[in-house]
C-alpha positions in Angstrom: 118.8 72.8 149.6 117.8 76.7 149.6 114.1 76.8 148.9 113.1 79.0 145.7 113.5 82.8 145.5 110.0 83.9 146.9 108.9 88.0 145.9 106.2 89.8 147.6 105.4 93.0 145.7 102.6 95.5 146.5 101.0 97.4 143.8 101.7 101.1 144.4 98.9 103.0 147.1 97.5 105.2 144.5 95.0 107.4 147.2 97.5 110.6 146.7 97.6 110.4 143.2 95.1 113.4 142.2 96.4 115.7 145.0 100.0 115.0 143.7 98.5 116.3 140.5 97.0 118.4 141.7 100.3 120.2 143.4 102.1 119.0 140.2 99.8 121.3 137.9 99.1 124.1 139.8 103.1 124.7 140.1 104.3 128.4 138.1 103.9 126.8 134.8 101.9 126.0 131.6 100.3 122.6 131.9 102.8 120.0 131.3 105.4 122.3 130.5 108.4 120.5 132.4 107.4 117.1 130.4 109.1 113.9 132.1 109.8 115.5 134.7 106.5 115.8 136.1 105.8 112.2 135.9 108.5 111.2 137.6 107.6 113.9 140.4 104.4 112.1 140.2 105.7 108.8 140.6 108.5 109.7 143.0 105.8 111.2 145.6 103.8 108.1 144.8 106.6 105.6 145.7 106.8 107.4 148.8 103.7 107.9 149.8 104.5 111.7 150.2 103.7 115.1 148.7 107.0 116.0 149.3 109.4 113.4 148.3 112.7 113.5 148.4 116.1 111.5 147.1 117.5 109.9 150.4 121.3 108.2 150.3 120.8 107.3 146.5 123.1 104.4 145.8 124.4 102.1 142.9 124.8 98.8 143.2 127.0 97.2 140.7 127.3 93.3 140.4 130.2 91.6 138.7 129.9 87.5 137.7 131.8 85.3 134.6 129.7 83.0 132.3 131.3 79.8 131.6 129.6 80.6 127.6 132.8 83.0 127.6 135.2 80.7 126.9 133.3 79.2 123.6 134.3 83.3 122.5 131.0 84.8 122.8 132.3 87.8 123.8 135.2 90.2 122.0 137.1 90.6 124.5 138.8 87.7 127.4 137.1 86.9 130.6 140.0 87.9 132.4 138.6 91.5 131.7 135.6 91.1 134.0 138.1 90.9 137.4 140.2 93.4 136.1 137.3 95.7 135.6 136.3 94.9 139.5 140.0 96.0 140.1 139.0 99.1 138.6 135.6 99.8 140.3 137.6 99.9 143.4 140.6 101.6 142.5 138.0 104.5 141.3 138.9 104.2 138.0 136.2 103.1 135.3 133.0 105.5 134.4 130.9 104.6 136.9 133.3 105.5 139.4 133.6 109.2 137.5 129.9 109.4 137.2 128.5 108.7 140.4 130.9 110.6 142.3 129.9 113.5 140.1 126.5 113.1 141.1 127.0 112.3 144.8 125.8 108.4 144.6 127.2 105.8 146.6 128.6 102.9 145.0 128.7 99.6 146.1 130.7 96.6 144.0 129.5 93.3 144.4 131.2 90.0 143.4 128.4 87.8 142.5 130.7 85.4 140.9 133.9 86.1 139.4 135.7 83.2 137.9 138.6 85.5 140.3 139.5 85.2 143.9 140.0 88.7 145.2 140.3 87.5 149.0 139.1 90.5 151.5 138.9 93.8 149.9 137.8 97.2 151.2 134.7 98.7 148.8 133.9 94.9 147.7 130.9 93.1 148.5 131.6 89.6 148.9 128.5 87.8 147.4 130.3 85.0 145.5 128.1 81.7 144.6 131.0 80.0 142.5 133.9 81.2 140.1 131.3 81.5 137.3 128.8 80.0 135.7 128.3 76.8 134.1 128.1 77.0 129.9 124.7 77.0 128.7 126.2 75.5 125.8 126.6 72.2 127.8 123.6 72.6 130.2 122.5 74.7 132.7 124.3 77.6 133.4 123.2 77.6 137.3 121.6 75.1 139.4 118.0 76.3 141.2 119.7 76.3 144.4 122.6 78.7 143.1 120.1 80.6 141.5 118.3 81.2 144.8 121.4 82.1 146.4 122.7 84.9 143.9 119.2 86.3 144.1 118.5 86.2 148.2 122.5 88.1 148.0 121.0 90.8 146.5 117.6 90.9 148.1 120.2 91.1 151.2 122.3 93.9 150.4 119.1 95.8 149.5 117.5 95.7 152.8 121.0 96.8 154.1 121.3 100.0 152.4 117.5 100.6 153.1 118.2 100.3 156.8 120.9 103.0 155.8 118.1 105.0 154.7 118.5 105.0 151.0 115.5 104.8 149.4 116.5 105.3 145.6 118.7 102.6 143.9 120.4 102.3 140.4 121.9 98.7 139.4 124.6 98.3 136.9 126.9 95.1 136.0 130.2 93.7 134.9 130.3 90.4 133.0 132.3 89.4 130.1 129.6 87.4 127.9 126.6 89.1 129.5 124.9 90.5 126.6 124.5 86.7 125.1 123.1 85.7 128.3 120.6 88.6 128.7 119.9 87.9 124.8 119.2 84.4 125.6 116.8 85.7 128.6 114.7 88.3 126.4 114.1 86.1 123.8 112.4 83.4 126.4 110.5 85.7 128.3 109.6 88.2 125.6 109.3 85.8 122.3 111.1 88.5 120.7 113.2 86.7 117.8 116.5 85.7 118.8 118.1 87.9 116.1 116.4 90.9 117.2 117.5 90.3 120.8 120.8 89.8 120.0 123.5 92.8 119.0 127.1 93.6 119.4 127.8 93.7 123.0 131.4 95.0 123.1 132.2 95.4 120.2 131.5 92.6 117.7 132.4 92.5 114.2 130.0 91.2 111.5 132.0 87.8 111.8 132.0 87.7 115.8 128.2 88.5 115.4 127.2 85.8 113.2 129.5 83.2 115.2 127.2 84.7 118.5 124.3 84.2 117.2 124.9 81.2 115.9 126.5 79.7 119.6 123.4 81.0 121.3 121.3 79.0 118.6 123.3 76.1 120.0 122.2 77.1 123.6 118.5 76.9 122.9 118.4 73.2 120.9 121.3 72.0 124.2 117.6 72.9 126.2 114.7 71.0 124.3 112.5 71.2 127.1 112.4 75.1 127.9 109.6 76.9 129.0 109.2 80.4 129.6 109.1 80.1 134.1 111.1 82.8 134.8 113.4 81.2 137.3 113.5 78.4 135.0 114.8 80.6 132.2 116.9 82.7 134.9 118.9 79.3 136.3 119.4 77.8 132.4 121.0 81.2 131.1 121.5 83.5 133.1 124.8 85.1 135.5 125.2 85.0 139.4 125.4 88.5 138.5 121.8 89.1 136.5 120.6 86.7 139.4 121.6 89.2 141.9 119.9 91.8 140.3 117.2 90.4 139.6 116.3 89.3 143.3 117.8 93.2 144.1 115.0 94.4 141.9 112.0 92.5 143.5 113.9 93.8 147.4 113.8 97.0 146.3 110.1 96.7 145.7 109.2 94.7 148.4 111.0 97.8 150.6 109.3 100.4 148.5 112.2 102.5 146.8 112.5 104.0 143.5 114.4 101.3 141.5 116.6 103.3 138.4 117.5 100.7 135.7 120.3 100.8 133.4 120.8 99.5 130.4 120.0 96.1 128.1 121.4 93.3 130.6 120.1 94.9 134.2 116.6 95.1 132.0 116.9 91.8 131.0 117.2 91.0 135.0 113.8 92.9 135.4 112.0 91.3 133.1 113.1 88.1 135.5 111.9 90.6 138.4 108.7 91.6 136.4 107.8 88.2 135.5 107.4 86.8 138.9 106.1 89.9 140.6 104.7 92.6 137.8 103.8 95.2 140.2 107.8 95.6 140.2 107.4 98.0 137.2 105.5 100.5 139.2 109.0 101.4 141.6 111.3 101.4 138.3 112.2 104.4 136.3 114.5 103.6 133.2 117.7 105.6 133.2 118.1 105.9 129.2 117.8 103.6 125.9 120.7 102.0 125.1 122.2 101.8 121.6 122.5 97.3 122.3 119.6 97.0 119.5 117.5 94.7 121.9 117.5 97.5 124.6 114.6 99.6 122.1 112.4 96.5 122.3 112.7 95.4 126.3 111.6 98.8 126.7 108.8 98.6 124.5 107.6 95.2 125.5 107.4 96.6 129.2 105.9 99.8 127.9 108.5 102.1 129.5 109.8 105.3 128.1 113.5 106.4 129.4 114.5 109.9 130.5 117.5 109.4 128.1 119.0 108.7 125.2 122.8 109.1 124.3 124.2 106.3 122.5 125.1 104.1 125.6 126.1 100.9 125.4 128.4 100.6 128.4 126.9 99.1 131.6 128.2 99.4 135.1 124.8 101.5 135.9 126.7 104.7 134.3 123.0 105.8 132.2 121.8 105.1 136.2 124.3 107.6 137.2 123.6 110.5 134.8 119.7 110.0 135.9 119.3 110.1 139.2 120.5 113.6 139.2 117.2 114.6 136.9 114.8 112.3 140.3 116.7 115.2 142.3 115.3 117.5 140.0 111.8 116.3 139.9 112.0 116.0 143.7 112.8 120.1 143.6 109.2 121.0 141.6 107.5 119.5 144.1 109.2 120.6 147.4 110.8 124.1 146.4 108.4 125.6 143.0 105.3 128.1 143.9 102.2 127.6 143.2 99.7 130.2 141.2 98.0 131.0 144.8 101.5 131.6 146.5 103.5 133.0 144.0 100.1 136.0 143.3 100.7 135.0 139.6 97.1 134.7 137.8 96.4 131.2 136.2 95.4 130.3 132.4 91.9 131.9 131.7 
């Protein structure tokens, strides 16, 4: 048996704090006057333990898994839709595809459990723990050991592209019935009411919301003996896929890169991450607020603010995509914008 997912997260080295400030303020510009964008120059140079950092082979690391919930219709649309959406990733196809190329990100397609057998593919990542999940509905949707194994998978891969020399990662996910199973993860390791966790997904009506909610009230009595230990909660209703991330996450950490989050299921798999190591939070910068209603309130239970907001709701790491370009950015002030002293321009009186 695989022993449990162990994390080993440092708290950020905050010794260059003021003389990043320092550099960040003294920049051609009124105090503050580039907004986010000089916290995250702040954070990024902090991360890296640099006055001059930099965005290094950025990747995206998209991880695909079915939930055996799926087939009680938790979801608008079939679970055959989560291989053909792999089948789309690598024919170049889907948004993410569009979106990172734009921005000159890697992307790397993981199958962390498709209820699918692709056999050996070029551009896929096989990381498979089953074909799917178990249904919460009946019991457990993974057992410890699979748990482990989805998460040390992604802990892998992580410390593979950092030996590559990337040092800033975004995560997306494909999963037909995800949203109910980061739903059902919120609610235990927030306490946020089940109704307020819980939202459309792909498109619910006001019929297929009801029935959702109602099938995820079903998953909470089939487990009268919860508690809120993250792997615990992670094992009984989570995805290979949310696993994956998850340990990815606490990897990324451990190896000290800047960790972009996506949307409301990959934060659902930090606040896994976050619960067993909290200092996780200090690498992560949060890509945009999603329009999935619970998206608003993970963000404001882990006190984070996004760079974006646009109405997302799609996954695959595409709100990951359209920010990294803006850690480029942020990267620039610091390493390319004069100061007062070397531009000869007088400061504020």
């Amino acid at each position: 048996m695989s022993p449990p997912f162990v994390a080993s997260v440092r708290p950020l080295d905050r010794t260059l704090q003021p003389t990043l400030q320092r550099a960040i303020d003294t920049k051609t510009k009124p105090l503050g006057a580039l907004g986010l964008l000089e916290g995250l120059a702040l954070q990024l140079g902090l991360v890296q333990g640099t006055l001059s950092p930099r965005v290094e082979n950025a990747h995206i690391l998209v991880c695909a898994g079915d939930h055996g919930a799926a087939r009680h219709g938790i979801s608008a649309y079939p679970q055959d839709v989560t291989w053909q959406m792999v089948e789309n990733f690598l024919a170049g196809g889907a948004a993410i595809n569009v979106l990172a190329r734009q921005a000159a990100i890697s992307l790397v397609v993981a199958d962390a459990g498709v209820h699918h057998e692709f056999g050996p593919r070029a551009g896929l990542l096989d990381a498979k723990v089953a074909l799917g999940t178990a249904s919460y509905l009946e019991g457990a949707a993974m057992t410890a050991e699979q748990c482990a194994h989805a998460m040390e998978h992604g802990r892998a891969v992580v410390r593979c592209l950092r030996a590559q020399g990337c040092n800033v990662i975004g995560f997306g996910e494909m999963g037909i019935g995800n949203t109910a199973s980061a739903s059902l993860l919120m609610h235990c390791l927030t306490g946020v009411p089940l109704e307020r966790c819980t939202g459309r997904g792909t498109g619910l009506d006001d019929a297929g919301l009801r029935r959702k909610l109602e099938l995820l009230d079903r998953a909470l009595a089939a487990w009268p003996e919860r508690n809120a230990q993250p792997l615990d909660v992670l094992a009984r209703f989570g995805g290979f896929e949310i696993a994956m991330l998850s340990g990815a996450m606490l990897a990324a950490a451990e190896e000290r890169m800047t960790i972009v989050v996506d949307g409301f299921i990959v934060t659902s798999a930090l606040l896994v991450a976050h619960a067993l190591a909290p200092a996780t939070l200090e690498y992560c910068v949060f890509a945009h607020r999603s329009q999935e209603q619970g998206h608003r309130l993970q963000l404001e239970f882990l006190k984070a603010r996004p760079l974006l907001d646009m109405d997302l709701r799609l996954g695959e790491g595409t709100g990951a995509a359209l920010a990294i370009p803006f850690l480029r950015s942020a990267c620039a002030i610091l390493n390319e914008m004069a100061s007062f002293d070397s531009a000869g321009v007088s400061e504020k009186s």
